[in-house]
C-alpha positions as CSV (number, residue, x, y, z in Angstrom):
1,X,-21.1,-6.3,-6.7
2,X,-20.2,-3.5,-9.5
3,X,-18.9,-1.2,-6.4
4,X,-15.1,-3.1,-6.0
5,X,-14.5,-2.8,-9.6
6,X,-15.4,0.9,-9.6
7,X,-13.2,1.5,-6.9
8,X,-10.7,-0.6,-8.3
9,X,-11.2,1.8,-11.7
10,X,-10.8,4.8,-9.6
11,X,-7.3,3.4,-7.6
12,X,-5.8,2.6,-11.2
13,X,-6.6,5.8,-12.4
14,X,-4.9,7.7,-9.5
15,X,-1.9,5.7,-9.7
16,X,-1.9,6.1,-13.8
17,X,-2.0,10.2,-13.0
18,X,0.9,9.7,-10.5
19,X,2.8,8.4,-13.0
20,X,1.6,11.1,-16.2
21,X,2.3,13.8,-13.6
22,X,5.7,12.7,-12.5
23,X,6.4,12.3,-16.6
24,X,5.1,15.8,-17.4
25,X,7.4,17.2,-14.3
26,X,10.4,15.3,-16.2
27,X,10.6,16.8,-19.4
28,X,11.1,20.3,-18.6
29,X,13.1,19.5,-15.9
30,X,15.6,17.4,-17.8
31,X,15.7,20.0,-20.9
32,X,16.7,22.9,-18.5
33,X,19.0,20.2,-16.5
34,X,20.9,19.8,-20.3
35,X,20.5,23.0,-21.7
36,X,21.6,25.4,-18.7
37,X,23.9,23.3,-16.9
38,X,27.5,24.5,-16.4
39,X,30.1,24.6,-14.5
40,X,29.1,23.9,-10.6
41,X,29.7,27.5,-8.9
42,X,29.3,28.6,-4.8
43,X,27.9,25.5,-2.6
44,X,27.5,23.3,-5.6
45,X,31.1,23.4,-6.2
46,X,31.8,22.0,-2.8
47,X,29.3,19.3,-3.2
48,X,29.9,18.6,-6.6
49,X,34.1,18.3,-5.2
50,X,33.0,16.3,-2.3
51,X,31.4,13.6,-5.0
52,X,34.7,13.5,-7.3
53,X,36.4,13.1,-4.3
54,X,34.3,10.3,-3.1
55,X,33.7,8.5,-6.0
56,X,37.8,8.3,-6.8
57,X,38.0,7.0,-3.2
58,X,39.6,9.5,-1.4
59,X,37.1,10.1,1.3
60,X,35.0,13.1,1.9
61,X,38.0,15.2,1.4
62,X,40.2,18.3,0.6
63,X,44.0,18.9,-0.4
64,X,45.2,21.7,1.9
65,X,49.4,23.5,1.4
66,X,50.9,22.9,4.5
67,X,54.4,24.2,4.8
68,X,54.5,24.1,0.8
69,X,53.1,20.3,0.5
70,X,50.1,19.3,-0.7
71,X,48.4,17.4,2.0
72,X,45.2,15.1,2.6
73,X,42.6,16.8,5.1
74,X,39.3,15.2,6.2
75,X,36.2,17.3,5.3
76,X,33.1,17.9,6.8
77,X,32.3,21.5,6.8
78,X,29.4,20.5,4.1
79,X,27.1,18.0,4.9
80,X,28.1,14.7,3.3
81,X,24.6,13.2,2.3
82,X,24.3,14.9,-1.1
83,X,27.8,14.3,-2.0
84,X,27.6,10.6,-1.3
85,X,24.9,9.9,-3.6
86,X,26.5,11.9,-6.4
87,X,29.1,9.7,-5.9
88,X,27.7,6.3,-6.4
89,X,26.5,8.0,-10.4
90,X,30.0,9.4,-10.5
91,X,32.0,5.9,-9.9
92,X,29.8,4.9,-12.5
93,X,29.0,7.4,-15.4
94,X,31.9,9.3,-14.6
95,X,31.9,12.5,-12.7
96,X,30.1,14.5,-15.9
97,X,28.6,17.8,-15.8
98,X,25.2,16.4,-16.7
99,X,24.9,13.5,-14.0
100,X,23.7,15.8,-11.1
101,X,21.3,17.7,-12.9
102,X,19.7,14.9,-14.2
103,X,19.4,13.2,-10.7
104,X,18.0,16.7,-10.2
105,X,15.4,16.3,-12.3
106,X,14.3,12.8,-11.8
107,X,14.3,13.4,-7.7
108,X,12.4,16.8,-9.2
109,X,10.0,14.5,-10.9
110,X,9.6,12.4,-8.2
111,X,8.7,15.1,-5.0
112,X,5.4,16.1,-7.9
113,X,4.6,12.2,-7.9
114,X,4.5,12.3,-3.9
115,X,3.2,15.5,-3.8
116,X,0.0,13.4,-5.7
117,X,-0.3,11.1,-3.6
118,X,0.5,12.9,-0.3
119,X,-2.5,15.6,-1.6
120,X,-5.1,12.7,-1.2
121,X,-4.5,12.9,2.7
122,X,-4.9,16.6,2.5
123,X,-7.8,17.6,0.2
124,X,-10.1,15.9,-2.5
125,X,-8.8,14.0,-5.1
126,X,-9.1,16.9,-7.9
127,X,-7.6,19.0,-5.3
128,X,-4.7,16.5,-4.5
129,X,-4.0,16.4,-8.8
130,X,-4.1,20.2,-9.2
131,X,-0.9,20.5,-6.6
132,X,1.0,18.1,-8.2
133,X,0.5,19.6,-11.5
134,X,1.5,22.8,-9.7
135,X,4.7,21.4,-8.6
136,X,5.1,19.9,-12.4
137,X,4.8,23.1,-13.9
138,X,6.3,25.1,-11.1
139,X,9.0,27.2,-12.8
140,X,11.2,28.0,-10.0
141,X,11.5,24.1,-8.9
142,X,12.2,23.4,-12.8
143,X,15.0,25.9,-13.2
144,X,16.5,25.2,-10.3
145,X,17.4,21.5,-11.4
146,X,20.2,22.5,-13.2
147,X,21.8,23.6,-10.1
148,X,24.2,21.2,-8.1
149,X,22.3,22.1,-5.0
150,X,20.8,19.9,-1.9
151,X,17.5,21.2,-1.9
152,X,15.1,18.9,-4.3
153,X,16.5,15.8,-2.6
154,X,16.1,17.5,1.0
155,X,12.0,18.1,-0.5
156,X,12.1,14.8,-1.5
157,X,13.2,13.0,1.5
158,X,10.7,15.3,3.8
159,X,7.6,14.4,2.0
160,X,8.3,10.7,1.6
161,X,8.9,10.5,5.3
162,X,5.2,11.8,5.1
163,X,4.1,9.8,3.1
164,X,5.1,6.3,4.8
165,X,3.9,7.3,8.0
166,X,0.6,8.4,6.3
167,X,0.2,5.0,4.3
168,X,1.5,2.7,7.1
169,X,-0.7,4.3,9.8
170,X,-1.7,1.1,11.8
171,X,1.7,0.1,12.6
172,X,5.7,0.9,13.7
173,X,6.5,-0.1,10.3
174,X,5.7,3.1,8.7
175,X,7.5,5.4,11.7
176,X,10.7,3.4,10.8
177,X,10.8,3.4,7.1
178,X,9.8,7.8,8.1
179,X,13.3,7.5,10.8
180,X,15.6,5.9,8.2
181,X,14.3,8.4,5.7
182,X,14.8,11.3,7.9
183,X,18.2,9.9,8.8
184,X,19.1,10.4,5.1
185,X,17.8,13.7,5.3
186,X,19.4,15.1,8.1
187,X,23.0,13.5,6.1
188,X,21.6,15.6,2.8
189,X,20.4,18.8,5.2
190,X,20.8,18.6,8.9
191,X,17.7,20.9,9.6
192,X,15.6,18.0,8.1
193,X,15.6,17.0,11.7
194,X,13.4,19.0,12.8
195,X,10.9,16.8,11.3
196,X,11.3,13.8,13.4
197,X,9.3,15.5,15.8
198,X,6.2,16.5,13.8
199,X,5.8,12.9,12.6
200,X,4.0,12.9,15.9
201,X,1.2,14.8,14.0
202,X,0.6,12.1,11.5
203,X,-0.7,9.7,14.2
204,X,-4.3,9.3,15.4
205,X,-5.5,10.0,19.0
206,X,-4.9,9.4,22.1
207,X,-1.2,9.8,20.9
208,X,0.5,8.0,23.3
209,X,1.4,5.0,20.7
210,X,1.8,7.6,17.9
211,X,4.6,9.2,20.8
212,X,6.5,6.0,21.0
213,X,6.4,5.4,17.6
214,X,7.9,9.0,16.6
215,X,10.9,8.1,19.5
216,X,11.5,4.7,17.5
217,X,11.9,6.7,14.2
218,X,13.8,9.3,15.9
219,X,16.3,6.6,17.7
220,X,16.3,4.6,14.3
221,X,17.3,8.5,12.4
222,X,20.4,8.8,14.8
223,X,21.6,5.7,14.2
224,X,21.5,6.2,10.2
225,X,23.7,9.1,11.1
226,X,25.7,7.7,13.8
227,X,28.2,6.5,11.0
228,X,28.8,9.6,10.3
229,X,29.4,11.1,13.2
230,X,31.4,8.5,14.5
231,X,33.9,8.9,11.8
232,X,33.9,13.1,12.4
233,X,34.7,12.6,15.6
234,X,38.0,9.5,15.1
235,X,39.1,12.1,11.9
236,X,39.0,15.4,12.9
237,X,39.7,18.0,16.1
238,X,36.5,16.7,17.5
239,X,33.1,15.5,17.5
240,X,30.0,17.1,14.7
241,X,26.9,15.4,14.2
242,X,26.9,15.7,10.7
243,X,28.6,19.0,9.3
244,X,30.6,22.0,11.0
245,X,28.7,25.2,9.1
246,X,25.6,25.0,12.6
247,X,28.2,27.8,14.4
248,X,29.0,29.4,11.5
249,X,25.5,30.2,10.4
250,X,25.0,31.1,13.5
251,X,27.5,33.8,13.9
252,X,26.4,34.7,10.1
253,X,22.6,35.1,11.6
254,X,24.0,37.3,14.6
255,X,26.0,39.7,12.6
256,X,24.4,39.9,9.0
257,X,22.9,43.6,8.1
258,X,21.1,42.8,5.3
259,X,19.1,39.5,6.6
260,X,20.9,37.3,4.2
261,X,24.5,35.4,3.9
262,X,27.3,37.6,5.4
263,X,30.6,36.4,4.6
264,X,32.7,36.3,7.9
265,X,36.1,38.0,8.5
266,X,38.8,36.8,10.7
267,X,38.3,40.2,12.0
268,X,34.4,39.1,13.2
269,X,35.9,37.3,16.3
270,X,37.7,34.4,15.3
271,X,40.9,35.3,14.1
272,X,42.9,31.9,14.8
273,X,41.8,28.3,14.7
274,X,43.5,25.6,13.8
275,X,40.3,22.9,12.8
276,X,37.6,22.7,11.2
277,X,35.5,21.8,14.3
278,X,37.3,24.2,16.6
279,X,36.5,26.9,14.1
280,X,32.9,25.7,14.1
281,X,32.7,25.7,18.1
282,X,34.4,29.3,18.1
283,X,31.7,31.1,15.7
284,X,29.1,29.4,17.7
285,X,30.7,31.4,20.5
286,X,30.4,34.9,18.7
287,X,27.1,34.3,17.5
288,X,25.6,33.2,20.7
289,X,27.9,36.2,22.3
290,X,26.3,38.8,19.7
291,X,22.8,37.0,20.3
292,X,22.7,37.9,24.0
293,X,25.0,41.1,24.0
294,X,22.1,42.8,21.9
295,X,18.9,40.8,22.0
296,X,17.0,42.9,20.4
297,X,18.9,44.1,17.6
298,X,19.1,39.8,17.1
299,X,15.1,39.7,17.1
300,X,15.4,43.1,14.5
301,X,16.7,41.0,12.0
302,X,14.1,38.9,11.8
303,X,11.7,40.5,9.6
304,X,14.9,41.1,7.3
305,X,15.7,37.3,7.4
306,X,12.3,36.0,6.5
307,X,11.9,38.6,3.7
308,X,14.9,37.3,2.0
309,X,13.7,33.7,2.6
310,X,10.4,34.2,1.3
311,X,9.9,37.5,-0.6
312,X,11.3,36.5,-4.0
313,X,12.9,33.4,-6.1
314,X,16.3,34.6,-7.6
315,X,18.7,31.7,-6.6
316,X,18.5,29.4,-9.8
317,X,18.6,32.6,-11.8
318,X,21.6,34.0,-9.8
319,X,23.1,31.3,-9.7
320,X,23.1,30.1,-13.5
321,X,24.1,33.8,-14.2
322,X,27.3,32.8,-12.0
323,X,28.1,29.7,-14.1
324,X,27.7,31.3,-17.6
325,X,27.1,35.2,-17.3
326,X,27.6,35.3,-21.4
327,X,24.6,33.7,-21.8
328,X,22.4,34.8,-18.6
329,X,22.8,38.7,-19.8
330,X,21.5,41.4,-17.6
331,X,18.3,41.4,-19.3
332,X,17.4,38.2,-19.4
333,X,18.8,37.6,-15.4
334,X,16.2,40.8,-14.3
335,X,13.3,39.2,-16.5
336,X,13.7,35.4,-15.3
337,X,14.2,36.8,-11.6
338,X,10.5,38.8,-12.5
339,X,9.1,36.1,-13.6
340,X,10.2,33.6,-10.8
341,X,9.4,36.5,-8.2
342,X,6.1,37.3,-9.8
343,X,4.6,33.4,-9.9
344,X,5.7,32.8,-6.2
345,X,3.7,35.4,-4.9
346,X,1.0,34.7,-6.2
347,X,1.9,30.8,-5.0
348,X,2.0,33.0,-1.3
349,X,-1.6,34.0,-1.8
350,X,-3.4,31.1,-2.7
351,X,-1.4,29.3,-0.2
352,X,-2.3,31.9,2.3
353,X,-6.1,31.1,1.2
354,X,-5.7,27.4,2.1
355,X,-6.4,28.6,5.8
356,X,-10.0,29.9,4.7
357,X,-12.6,27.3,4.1
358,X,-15.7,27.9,1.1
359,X,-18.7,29.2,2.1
360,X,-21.9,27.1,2.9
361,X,-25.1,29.1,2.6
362,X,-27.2,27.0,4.7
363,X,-25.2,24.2,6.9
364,X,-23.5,25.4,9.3
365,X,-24.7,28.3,10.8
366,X,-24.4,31.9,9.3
367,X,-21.3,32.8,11.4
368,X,-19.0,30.2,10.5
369,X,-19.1,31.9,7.2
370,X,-18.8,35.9,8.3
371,X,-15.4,34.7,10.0
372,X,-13.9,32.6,7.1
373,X,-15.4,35.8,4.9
374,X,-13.6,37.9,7.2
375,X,-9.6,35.8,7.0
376,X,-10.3,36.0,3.2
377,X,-10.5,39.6,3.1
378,X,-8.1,40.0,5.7
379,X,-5.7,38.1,3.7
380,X,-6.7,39.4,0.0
381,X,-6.2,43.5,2.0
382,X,-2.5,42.0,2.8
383,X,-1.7,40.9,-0.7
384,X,-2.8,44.1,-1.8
385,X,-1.0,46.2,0.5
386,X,1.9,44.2,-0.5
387,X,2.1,44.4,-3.8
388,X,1.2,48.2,-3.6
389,X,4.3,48.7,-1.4
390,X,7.9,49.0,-2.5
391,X,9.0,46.6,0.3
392,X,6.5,44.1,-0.5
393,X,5.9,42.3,2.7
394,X,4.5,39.2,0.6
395,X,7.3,36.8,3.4
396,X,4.7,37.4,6.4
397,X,1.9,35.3,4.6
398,X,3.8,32.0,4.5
399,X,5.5,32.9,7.6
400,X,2.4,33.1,9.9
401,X,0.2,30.4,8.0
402,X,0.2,27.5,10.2
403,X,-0.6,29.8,12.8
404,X,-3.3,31.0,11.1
405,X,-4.5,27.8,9.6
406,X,-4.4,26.7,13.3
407,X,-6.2,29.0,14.8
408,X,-9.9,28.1,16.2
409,X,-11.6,30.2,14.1
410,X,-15.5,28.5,13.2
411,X,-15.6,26.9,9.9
412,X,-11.9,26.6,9.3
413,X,-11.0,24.0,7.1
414,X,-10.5,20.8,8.5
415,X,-6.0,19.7,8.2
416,X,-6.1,16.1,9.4
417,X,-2.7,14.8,9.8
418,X,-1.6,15.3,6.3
419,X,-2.3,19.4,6.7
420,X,-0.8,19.2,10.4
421,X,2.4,17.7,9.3
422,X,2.6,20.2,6.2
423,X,2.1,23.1,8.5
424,X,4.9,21.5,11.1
425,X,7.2,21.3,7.8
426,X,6.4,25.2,7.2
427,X,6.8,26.2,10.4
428,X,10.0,24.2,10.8
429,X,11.5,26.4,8.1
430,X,10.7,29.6,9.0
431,X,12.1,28.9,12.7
432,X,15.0,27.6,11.2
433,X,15.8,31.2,9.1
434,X,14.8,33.0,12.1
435,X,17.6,31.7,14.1
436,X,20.0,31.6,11.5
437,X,20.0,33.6,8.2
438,X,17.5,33.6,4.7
439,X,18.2,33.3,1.4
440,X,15.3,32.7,-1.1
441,X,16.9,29.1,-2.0
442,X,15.8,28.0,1.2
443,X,12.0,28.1,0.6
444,X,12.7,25.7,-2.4
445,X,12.4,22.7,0.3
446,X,8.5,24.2,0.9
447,X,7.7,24.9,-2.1
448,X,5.2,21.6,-2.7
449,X,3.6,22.7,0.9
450,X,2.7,26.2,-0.2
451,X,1.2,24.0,-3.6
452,X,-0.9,21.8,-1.4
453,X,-2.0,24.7,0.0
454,X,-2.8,26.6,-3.0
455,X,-4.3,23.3,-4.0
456,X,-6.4,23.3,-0.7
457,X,-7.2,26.7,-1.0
458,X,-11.5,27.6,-0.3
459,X,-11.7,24.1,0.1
460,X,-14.8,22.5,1.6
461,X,-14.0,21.9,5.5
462,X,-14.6,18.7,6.3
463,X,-13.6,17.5,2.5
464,X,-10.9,14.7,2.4
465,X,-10.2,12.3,-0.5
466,X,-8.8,9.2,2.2
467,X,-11.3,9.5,5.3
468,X,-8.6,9.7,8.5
469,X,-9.8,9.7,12.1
């Protein structure tokens, strides 16, 4: 009789540290979001234009000189979704410097709440706390919420699509709430489709129903972005699912020499176009034509593009030294980029150790343990090497983790779905800057993974808070 109060006590008590977690995530994140905020500079100008255009009710929008006139042109080379929702605070608080970096905040607040409760179908309950206080107190994600930037709502949206699936397991209804939430995503950040197919890790075996279910999310995703693309294709020079930068990333990922953003040059190959989608199709052209002239100066830059992705956190800093440089001196933009850079690699290690399980000293057998001894040390020799070197190769540790944490090593620790989907999410990303080009900003959206991780990391194998099939 005195068990279904217990567990009653122990539900409530969860659910009360969801909510003191997602508080403690707020604060910080809404001073920095009032002290530091400025002026909206590189993307976040262009989204931050997009909502003031939206919100006064001229469409997503530019005003291009033609022939000396001022004229209205259709816009789409950013993707609308972020812009759209700034809007709806804009036509009602008015398009203020301070209404995006609070939503900032609060959606910051918010991916540590999920985070919680996302952990308890990865690890132990303790374990499933400790990330979300990770992402609370995580100082990159709370200096980047000043920043007019899509990347906390894109984090957001990913591990909420998660999340449903993972709490609505026994039915459809949790793949569609996941579809119409990717569909969002995908209108915020168009890579966020790449998770429609790894909700197909979230299901339980056989997966034939879990497979249907994924296509019904999938078709329902499309259709939140059909809209959309409906309205590129009557408006401008022709059709784009959701944005026209796809070609022009590419091209930038083909010809950049560093690894990171290249800005392109008429000169580059595309010297005259005359729309926005034609311009997109004809950079598509000279990346895929630089791609396959030299293959293997392409698959070169690799190493380059995942280093800049994942070797340091600069962005916020960088980027709030853009909008006020009077006040982010020289010395103060070196320390907060060593202090951001110093806290993520360490974040890259322990994540890295959420592949190794703890040891057992009598169940199961002897080996089990030599090998997981044996990725420990591996990993711990990398870190070192790393941090001993002046090019610190800290990007390959997050890079090849779900390959690692895949493997079928004995006595790795168990993922279930939660850790599959995770992994899918991490993989996703590094793919993505393979193909394309890095910039640290981008590892922002994975940030909570690599903290489940850390969370997760030595954990007991078989150890899961929620018991999944």
């Amino acid at each position: 009789m005195s068990e279904r109060p217990a567990a009653g006590r122990l539900v409530r008590q969860e659910y009360v540290y969801t909510l003191v977690v997602a508080l403690v995530a707020l604060l910080p994140r809404l001073y920095v979001a009032i002290a530091w905020s400025r002026e909206p500079v590189w993307d976040g100008h262009y989204y931050h234009l997009g909502a003031e255009r939206l919100a006064a009710g001229l469409g997503y929008s530019e005003d291009a000189l033609v022939g000396g006139h001022v004229v209205w042109r259709p816009w789409v080379h950013y993707p609308v979704g972020y812009s759209f929702i700034l809007s709806i605070f804009y036509r009602a608080l008015g398009p203020g410097l301070l209404v995006a970096p609070i939503l900032n905040a609060l959606f910051g607040s918010g991916v540590a709440a999920v985070v919680h409760r996302l952990g308890r179908y990865f690890t132990t309950s303790g374990r499933a706390k400790l990330a979300a206080a990770l992402v609370a107190l995580h100082p990159g994600l709370i200096a980047y919420s000043p920043l007019v930037m899509t990347e906390v709502l894109a984090t957001l949206l990913l591990l909420v699509a998660g999340l449903v699936v993972l709490t609505y397991r026994e039915g459809i209804r949790g793949y569609l709430a996941a579809g119409v939430v990717l569909g969002i995503a995908a209108l915020v950040r168009p890579e966020s489709l790449l998770a429609l197919p790894l909700l197909l890790l979230l299901g339980r075996r056989p997966y034939g129903r879990s497979f249907l279910h994924a296509l019904a999310a999938t078709a329902l995703a499309f259709v939140v972005v059909l809209p959309w693309t409906l309205r590129n294709c009557q408006r401008l020079d022709g059709c784009a699912l959701v944005s026209t930068n796809g070609g022009w990333n590419l091209a930038i990922g083909a010809i950049t020499p560093t690894g990171r953003f290249h800005t392109l040059k008429a000169s580059d190959g595309c010297p005259v176009v005359t729309g926005q989608v034609q311009q997109d199709d004809c950079w598509r052209k000279v990346g895929e034509d630089r791609i396959f002239q030299n293959p293997w100066h392409w698959l070169g830059l690799i190493p380059k593009k995942l280093e800049q992705t994942y070797n340091h956190e600069s962005y916020a800093v960088e980027y709030l030294h853009e909008a006020d440089p009077s006040v982010w001196t020289e010395p103060r933009r070196v320390a907060g980029r060593e202090f951001l850079t110093f806290f993520h690699r360490l974040l890259l290690v322990a994540a890295a150790l959420g592949a190794v399980s703890a040891l057992h000293w009598v169940k199961p057998p002897p080996w089990d343990d030599a090998v997981q001894i044996g990725v420990g040390v591996v990993i711990m020799m990398f870190a070192t090497f790393a941090a001993a070197r002046e090019e610190h190769a800290f990007y390959w540790l997050p890079a090849l983790l779900p390959l690692v944490a895949c493997l079928p090593l004995p006595g790795r620790p168990t993922l279930g779905p939660a850790g599959r989907y995770l992994l899918g999410l991490l993989a996703a990303t590094t793919f993505t800057h393979c193909l394309f080009f890095g910039e640290d900003r981008y590892h922002l959206v994975v940030t909570p993974v690599l903290c489940l991780f850390a969370a997760g990391a030595l954990r007991p194998r078989r150890a899961r808070a929620v018991p999944l099939p």
